[in-house]
C-alpha positions as CSV (number, residue, x, y, z in Angstrom):
1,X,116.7,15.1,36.5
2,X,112.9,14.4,36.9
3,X,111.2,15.8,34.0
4,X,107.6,16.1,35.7
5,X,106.5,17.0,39.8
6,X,104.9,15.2,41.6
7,X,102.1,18.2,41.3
8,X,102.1,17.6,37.4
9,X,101.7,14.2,37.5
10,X,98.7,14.6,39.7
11,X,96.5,17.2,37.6
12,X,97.4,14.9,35.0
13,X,96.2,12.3,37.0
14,X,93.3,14.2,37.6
15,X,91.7,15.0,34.4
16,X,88.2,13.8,33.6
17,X,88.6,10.7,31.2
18,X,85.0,11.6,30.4
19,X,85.7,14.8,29.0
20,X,89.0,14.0,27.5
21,X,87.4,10.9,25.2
22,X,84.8,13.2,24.5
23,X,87.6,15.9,23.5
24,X,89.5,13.0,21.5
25,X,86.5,12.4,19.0
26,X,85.4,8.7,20.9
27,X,81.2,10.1,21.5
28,X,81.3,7.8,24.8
29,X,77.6,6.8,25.6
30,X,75.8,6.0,28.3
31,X,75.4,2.6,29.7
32,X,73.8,2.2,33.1
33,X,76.1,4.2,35.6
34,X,79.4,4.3,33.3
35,X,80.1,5.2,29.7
36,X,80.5,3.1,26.7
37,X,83.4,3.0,23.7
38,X,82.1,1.9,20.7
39,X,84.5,-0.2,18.9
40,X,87.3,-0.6,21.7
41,X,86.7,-3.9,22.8
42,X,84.5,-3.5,25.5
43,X,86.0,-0.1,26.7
44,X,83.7,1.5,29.7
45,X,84.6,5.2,31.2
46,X,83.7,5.2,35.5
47,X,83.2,8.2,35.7
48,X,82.6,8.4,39.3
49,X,86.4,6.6,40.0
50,X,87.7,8.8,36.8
51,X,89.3,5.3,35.5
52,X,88.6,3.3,32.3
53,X,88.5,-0.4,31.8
54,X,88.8,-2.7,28.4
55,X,87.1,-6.2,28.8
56,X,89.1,-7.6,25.6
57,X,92.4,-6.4,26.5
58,X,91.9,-6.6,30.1
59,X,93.9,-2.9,30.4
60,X,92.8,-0.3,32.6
61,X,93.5,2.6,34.5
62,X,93.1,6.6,34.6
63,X,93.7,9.2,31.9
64,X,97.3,8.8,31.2
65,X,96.6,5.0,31.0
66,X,93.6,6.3,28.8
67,X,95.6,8.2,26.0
68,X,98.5,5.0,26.3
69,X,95.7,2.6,25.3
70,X,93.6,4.3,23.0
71,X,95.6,6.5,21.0
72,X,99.0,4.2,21.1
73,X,101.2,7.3,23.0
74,X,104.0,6.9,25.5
75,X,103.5,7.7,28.6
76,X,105.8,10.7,28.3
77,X,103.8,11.5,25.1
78,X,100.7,11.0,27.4
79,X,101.9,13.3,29.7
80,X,102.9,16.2,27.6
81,X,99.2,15.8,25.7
82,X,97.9,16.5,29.4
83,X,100.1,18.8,31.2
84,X,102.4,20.2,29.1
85,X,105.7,19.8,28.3
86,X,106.6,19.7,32.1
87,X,108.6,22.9,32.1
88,X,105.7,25.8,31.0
89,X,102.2,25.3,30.9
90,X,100.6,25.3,27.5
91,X,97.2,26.3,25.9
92,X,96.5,22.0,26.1
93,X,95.8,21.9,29.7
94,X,93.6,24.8,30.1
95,X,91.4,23.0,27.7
96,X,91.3,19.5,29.3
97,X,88.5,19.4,32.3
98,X,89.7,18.6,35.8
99,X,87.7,15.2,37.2
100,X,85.4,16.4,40.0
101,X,84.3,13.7,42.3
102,X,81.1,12.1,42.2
103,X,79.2,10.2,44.5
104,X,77.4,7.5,42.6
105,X,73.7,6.7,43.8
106,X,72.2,3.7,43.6
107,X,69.3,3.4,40.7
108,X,66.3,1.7,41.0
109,X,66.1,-0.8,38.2
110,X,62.5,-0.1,36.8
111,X,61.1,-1.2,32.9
112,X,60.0,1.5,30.7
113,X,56.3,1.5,29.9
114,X,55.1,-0.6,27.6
115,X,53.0,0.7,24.2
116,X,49.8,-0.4,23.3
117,X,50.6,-1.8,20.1
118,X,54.2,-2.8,18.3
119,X,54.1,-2.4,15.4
120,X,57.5,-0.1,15.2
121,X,59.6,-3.3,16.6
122,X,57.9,-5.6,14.1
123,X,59.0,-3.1,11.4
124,X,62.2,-2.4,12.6
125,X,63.3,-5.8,13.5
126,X,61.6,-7.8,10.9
127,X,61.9,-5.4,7.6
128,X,64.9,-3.0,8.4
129,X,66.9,-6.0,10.2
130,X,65.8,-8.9,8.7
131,X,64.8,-10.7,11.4
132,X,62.9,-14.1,11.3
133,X,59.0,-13.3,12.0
134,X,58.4,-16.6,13.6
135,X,60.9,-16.1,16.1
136,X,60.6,-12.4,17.0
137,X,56.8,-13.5,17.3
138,X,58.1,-16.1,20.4
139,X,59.9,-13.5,21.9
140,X,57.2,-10.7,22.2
141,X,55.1,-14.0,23.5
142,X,57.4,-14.4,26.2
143,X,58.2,-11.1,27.0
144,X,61.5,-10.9,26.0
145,X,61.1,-7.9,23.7
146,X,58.9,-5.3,23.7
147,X,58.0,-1.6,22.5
148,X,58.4,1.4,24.9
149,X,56.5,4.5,25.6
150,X,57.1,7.4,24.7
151,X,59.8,7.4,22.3
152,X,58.5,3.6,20.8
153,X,62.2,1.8,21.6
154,X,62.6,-2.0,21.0
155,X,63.5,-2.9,24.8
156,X,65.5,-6.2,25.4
157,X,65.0,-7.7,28.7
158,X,67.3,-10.1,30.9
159,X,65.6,-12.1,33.6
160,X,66.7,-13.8,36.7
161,X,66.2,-17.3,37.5
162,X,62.8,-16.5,39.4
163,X,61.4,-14.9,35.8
164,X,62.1,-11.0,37.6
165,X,63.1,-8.5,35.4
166,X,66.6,-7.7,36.5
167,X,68.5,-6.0,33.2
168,X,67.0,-4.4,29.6
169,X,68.6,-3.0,27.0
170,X,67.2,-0.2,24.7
171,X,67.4,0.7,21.1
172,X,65.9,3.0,19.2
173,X,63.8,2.6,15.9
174,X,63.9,5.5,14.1
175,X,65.8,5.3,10.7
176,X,69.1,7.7,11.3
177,X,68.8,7.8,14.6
178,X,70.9,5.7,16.8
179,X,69.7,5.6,20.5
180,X,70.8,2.7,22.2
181,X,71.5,1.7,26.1
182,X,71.2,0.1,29.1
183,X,68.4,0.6,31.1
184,X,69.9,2.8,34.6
185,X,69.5,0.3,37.7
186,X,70.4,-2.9,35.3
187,X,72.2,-5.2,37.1
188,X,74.9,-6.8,34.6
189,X,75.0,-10.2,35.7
190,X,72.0,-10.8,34.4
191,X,71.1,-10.3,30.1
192,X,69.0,-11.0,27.3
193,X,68.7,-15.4,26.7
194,X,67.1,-17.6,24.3
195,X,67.0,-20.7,26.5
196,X,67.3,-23.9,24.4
197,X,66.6,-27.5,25.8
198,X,70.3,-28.9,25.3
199,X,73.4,-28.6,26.8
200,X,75.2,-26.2,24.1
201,X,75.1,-22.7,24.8
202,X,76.4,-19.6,22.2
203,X,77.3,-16.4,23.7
204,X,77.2,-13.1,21.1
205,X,77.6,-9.3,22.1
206,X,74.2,-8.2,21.0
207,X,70.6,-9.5,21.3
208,X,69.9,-8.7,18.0
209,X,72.8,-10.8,16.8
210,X,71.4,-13.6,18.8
211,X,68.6,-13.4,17.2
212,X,70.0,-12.9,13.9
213,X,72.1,-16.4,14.2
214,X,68.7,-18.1,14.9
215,X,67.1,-16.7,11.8
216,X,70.0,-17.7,9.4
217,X,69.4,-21.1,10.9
218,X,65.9,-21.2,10.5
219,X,67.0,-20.0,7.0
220,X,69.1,-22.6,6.4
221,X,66.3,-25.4,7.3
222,X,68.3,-25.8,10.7
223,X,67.2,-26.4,14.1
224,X,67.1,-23.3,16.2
225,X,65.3,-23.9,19.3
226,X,67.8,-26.3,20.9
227,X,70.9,-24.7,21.8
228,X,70.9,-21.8,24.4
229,X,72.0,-18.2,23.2
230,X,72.8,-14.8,25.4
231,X,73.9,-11.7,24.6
232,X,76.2,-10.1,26.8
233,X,75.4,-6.6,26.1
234,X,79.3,-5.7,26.0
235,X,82.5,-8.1,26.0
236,X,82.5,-8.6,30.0
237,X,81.7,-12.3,30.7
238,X,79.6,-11.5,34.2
239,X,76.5,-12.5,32.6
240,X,77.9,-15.4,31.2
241,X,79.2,-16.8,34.5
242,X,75.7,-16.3,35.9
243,X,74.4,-18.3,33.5
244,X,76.4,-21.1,33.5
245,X,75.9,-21.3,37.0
246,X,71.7,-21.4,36.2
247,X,72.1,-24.0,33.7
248,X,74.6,-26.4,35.0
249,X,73.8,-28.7,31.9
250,X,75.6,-27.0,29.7
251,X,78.9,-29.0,28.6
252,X,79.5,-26.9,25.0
253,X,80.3,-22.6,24.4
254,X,81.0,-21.7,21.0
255,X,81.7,-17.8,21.3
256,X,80.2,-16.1,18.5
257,X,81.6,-12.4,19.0
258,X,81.6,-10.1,16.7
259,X,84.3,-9.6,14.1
260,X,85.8,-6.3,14.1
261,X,88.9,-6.5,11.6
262,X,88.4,-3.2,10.2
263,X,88.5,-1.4,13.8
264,X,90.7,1.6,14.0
265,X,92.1,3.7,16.6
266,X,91.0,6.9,16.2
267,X,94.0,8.5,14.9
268,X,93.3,6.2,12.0
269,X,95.8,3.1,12.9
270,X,94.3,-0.2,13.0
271,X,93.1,-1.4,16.2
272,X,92.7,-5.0,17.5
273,X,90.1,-7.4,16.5
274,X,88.2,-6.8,19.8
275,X,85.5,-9.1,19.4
276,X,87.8,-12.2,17.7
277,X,90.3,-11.4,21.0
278,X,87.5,-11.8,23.4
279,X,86.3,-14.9,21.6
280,X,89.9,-16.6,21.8
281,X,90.4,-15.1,25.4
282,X,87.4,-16.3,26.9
283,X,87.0,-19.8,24.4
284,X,90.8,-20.6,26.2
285,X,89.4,-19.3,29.9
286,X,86.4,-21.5,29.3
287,X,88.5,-24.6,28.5
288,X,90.3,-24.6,31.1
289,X,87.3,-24.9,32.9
290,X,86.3,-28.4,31.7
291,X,84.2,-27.1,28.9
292,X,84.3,-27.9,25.1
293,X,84.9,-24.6,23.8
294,X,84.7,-23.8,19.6
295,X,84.5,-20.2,18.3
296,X,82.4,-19.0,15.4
297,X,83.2,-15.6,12.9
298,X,80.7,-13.9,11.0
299,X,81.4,-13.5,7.4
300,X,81.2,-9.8,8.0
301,X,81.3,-7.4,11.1
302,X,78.5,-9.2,13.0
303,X,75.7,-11.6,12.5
304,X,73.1,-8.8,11.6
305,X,75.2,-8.3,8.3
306,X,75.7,-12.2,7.5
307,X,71.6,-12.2,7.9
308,X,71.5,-9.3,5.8
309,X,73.6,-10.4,3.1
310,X,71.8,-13.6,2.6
311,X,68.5,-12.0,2.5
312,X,69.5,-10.0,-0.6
313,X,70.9,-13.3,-1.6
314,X,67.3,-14.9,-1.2
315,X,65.6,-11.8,-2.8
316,X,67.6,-11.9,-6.0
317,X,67.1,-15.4,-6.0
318,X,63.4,-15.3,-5.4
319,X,63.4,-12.3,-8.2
320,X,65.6,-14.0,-10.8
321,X,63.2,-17.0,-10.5
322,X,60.1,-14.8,-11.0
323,X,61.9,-13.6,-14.1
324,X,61.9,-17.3,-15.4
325,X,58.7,-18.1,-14.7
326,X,57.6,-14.9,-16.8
327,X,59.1,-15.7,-19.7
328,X,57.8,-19.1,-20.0
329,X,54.9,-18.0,-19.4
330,X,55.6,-15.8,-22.1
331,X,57.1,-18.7,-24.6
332,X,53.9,-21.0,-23.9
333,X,51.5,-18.3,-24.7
334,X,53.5,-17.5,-28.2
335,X,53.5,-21.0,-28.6
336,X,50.0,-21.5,-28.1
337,X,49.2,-18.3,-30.5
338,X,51.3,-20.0,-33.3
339,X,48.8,-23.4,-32.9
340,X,45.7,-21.2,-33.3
């Protein structure tokens, strides 16, 4: 005997995923025309098809497929979360939001203003992220970054091969406030790139990891101007096809995604390593293309951390030998009291 109707499996089918990953605890944010999942490998909420898609684990679908992927529920489980337990309504449903149709209109993709002055992005990239000075310097001068008016955000802008402005990225500056997201109209094939002059490329999630990999190898006393670096802004590999097609002399990817081993579901089970996943995903897809393909793991979550870590490496360094210096100072000037 069929435990649900057709009818049942409809309103189930029918519930806003929006409202229901909001209800489940996920905070989905705003990215362009859909809705971000932090920490779900890539997980975007249409919210105009009422479906769901995850770049890393390629898995999509609408809300029963939803509660299957992220919370690890049957689909009978699933169903009775929605609906009921298919024989009398229960207080569940009434609480979940039915999807209403939405027509989606097309955005004009236009840069926020610029300010006057930056010197919020210089403080927030160079002091409270560690970011080389030299190199976020180079990117202001090109007009790859820049601060925003009114609310002073660090905006991250993609180009297309004529030098238009065709995708940016925002993020906030404000210490304990986290704003960040794609500027509406964006067009996704296109993202934040720090063209190099050779023919290896590496691909990272986030511009400011991007950048964060170049200043550990300035750092390190290591060339950083030669290889070509994006940011994909999520864990889709549109921008990174685009690319590729731009620079046709690129023969080497190392995927440098980030490294998410402590990810958890939010029912507190562990989750996939979305970023490693994507990085062995895509370094195989990439392959088989004819390129030479080699995959690189932060120490910690993401290359913003490594950086981080190995400036208070630096620091104690640089204290510990002010320290020394001191005390001999110290020593030579007893020394020199003892002669008199």
């Amino acid at each position: 005997m069929k435990r649900f109707t057709n009818e049942q499996i409809y309103r189930a089918n029918h519930v806003s995923i929006y409202e229901l990953a909001k209800q489940l605890g996920y905070n989905p944010e705003k990215r362009g025309s859909n809705y971000h999942i932090k920490n779900h490998g890539g997980l975007y909420i249409d919210d105009a098809k009422n479906s769901f898609y995850c770049w890393a684990a390629e898995r999509g679908g609408g809300p029963i497929q939803f509660l299957m992927f992220t919370e690890n529920k049957s689909w009978l489980d699933s169903m009775k979360y929605l609906i009921g337990d298919g024989e009398m309504q229960q207080t569940q449903e009434a609480s979940l939001k039915q999807h209403k149709p939405i027509e989606k209109k097309q955005v004009e993709f236009k840069l926020p203003d610029k300010a006057s002055q930056y010197k919020r992005l210089f403080a927030y990239l160079i002091k409270t992220r560690g970011l080389d000075k030299d190199i976020v310097a180079d990117l202001v001068y090109k007009k790859k970054i820049y601060e925003s008016l009114p609310h002073h955000n660090i905006v991250f802008v993609g180009y297309d091969e004529n030098g238009e402005a065709r995708q940016a990225f925002q993020r906030g500056t404000v210490t304990g406030l986290s704003f960040k997201g794609v500027v509406p109209g964006s067009n996704m094939n296109y993202c934040f790139e720090m063209e190099g002059k050779g023919d290896s490329l590496t691909v990272y999630e986030a511009a400011i990891d991007a950048i964060s990999h170049a200043s550990i190898y300035k750092s390190l006393g290591m060339g950083w101007k030669k290889e070509h670096r994006i940011a994909l802004g999520c864990l889709s590999d549109n921008a990174l096809t685009g690319y590729l097609k731009r620079h046709p002399e690129i023969k080497n990817i190392t995927f440098a995604l980030d490294n998410d081993d402590e990810a958890k579901f939010s029912n507190g089970s562990p989750a996939p390593n979305w970023g490693q996943e994507a990085a062995n995903k895509y370094a195989e897809k990439y392959a088989k293309l004819g390129y030479n393909t080699t995959i690189e793991k932060p120490l910690a979550k993401d290359w913003n951390e490594d950086l981080l870590n190995i400036r208070l490496v630096q620091q104690d360094l640089k204290n510990r030998h002010e320290e020394d210096r001191l005390q001999l100072m110290m020593g030579n000037n007893e020394e020199l009291e003892a002669a008199l």
